[in-house]
C-alpha positions in Angstrom: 122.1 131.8 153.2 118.6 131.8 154.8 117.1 133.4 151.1 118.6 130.5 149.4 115.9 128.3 150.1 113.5 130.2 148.7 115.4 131.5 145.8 115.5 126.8 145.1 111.6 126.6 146.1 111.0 129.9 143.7 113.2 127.7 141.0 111.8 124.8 141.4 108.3 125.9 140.7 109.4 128.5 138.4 111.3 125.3 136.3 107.7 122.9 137.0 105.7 126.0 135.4 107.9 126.2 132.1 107.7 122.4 131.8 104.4 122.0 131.9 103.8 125.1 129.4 106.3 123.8 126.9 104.8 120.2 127.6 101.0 121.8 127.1 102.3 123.4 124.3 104.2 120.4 122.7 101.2 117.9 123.4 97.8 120.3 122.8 98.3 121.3 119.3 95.4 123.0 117.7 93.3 120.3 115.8 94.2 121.0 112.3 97.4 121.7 110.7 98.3 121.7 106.9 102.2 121.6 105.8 104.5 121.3 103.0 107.9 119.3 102.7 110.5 118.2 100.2 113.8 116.2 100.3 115.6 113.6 98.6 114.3 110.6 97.3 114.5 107.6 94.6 112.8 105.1 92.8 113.6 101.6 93.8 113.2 98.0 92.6 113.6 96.3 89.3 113.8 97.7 86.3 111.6 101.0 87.2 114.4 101.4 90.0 117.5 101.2 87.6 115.6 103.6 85.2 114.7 105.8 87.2 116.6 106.4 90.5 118.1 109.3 91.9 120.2 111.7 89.8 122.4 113.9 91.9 124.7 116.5 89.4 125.9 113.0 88.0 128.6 113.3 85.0 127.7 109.7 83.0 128.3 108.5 79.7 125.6 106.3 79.4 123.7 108.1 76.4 126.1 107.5 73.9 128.6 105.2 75.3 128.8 101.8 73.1 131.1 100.1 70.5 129.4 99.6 66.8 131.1 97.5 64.9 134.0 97.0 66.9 134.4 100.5 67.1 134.0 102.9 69.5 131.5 106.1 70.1 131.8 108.1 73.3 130.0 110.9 74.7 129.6 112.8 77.4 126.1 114.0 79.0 125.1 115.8 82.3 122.4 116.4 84.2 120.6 118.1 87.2 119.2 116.7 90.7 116.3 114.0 89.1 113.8 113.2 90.4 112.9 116.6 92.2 109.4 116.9 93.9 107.8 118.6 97.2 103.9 117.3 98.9 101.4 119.2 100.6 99.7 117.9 103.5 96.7 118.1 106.5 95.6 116.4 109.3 93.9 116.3 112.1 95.6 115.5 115.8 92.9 113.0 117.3 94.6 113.0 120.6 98.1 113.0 121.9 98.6 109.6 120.1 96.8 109.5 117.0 96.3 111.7 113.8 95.1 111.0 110.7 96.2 112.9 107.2 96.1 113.0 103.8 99.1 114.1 101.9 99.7 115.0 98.2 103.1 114.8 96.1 104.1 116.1 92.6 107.6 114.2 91.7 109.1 114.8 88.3 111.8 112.9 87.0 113.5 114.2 83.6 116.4 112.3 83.2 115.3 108.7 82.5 117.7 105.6 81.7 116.1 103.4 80.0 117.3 100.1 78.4 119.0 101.2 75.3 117.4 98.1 73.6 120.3 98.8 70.6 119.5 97.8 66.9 122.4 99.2 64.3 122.2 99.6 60.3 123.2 101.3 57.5 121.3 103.3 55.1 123.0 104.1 51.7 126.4 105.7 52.8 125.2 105.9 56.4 125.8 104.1 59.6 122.6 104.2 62.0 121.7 102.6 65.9 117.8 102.9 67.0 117.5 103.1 71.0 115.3 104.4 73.0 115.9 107.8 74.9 114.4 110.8 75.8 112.6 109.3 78.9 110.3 111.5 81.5 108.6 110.7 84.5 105.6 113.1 86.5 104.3 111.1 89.7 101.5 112.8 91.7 100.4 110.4 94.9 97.4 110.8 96.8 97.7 109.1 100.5 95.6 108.9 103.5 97.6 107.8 106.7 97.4 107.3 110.3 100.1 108.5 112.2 100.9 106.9 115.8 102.8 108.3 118.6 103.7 105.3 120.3 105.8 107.8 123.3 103.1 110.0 123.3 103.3 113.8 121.0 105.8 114.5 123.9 108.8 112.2 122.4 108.0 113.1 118.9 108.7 109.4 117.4 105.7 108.3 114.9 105.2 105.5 112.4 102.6 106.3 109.8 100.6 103.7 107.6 98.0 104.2 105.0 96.7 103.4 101.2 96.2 106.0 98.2 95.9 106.6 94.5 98.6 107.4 91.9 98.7 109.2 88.7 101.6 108.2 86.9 102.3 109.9 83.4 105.8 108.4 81.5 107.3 109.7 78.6 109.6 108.1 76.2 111.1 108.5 72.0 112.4 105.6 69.8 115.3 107.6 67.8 117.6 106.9 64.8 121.3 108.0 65.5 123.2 108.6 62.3 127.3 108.4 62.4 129.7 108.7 60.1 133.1 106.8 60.0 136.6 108.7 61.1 139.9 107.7 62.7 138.1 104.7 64.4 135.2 106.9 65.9 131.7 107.2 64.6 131.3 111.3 64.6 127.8 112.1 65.3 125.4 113.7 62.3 121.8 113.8 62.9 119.1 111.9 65.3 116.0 110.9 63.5 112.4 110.1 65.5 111.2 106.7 64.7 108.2 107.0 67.0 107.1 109.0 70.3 105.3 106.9 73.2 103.2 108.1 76.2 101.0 106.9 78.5 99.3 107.8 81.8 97.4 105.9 84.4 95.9 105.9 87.8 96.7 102.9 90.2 96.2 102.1 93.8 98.9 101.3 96.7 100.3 101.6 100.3 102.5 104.0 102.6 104.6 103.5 105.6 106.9 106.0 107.1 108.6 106.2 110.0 109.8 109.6 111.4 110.5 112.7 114.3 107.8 115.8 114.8 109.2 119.0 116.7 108.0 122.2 117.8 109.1 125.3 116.5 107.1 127.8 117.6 103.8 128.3 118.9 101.6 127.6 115.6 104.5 126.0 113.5 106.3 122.1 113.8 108.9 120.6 112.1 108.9 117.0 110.7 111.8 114.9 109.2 110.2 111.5 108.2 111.7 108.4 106.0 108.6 107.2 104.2 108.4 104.5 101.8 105.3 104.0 98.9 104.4 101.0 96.6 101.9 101.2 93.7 100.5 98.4 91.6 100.3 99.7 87.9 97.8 97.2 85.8 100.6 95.9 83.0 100.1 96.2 78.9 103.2 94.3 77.8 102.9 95.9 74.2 103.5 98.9 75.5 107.8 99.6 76.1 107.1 102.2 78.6 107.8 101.2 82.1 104.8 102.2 83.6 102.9 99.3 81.4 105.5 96.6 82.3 106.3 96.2 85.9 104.8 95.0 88.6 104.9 97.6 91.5 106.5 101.7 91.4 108.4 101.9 94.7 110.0 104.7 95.9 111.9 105.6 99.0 112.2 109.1 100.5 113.9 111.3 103.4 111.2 114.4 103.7 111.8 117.8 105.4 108.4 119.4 106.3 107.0 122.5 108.2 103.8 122.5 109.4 101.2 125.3 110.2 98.7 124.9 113.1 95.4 126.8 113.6 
């Protein structure tokens, strides 16, 4: 018994030494750091929202799902994990409160709803609808942010503000479906392109993004952030694409990211 209180007093400072370390280690990161991140995220808001929010392995029949002449035509259509995208970033810790970054995203979305906008015909012996389809989406954001630790580096909580640039590109076909007439179905013959439409921009908006930073190791941190972004495309209403007709390109985000310090 009369070591034991020098085996707690050995302890104790032994426990104070690794606290500070990890603390020093947690709270002096080297000045620079540059990462990368991806994770799930959608477009939000209006019409830009409902045409191109998250896909996730979704089984739909939207592409060819609508009744012609009191008739029906159905079809089925699959696709992948839309929009997919990943960012690169690098900052600068000011002090155990403050950094300031810039960050970079490339966000592609392929599988685009769009409104059908239906018009239906015939053509000699055939049976036709126009609609649009075929829509695509490539988003690349530029953002400069400062992030607050309002805790302190320590607690890892940060909000993040900031403005930036987009460069929005948006793809999109008017096509000619023709159908013949069986057993109360239109079968499917051919599609016909009426007329291709494109068009890319660069606009300005904000960021906010709240989120947790943690240490990993010596030189790398984690992140997991929820970050929101707004853009303010100038409109050209004779233009169908999207990208010429709303008022603001929202999307909302939960990002994974790994960051490298030197």
């Amino acid at each position: 018994m009369k070591y034991a209180k020098y085996i707690l007093i050995l302890t104790f400072f032994a426990s104070n030494y690794l606290t500070n370390k990890t603390y020093s280690q947690l709270i002096n990161y080297p000045s620079f750091y540059i990462g990368l991140g991806t994770g799930i995220q959608s477009y939000i808001g209006g019409d830009f929202g409902k045409t191109y929010s998250l896909r996730f392995f979704s089984k739909y029949d939207y592409y060819d799902d609508y009744y012609y002449q009191n008739h029906r035509y159905y079809d089925d259509n699959s696709d992948l994990i839309s929009p997919i995208g990943f960012d690169i970033n690098a900052g600068m810790n000011l002090n155990e409160y403050l950094s300031i970054e810039f960050e970079t995203s490339f966000i592609w979305h392929f599988f685009g709803w769009p409104d059908r906008q239906y018009e239906t015909g015939t053509s000699g012996n055939w049976n036709y609808i126009d609609k649009y389809d075929d829509s695509f989406l490539f988003a690349n954001p530029y953002t400069i942010s400062l992030k607050v630790y309002p805790g302190g580096r320590r607690s890892g909580l940060f909000i993040s503000g900031g403005f930036g640039w987009l460069h929005i590109k948006e793809s999109m076909n008017r096509v000619r479906e023709y159908y013949d007439y069986n057993y109360n179905y239109y079968n499917y013959s051919y599609t016909y392109l009426i007329k291709s439409y494109k068009d890319s921009k660069w606009c300005t908006g904000f960021k906010v993004a709240a989120g947790i930073t943690f240490s990993a190791f010596q030189y790398l941190s984690g992140e997991l952030e929820v970050r929101y972004t707004s853009f303010y495309p100038e409109k050209n209403l004779s233009s169908p694409l999207l990208i010429n007709r709303v008022p603001n390109i929202g999307n909302i985000a939960l990002i994974s990211k790994f960051y490298l310090s030197f």
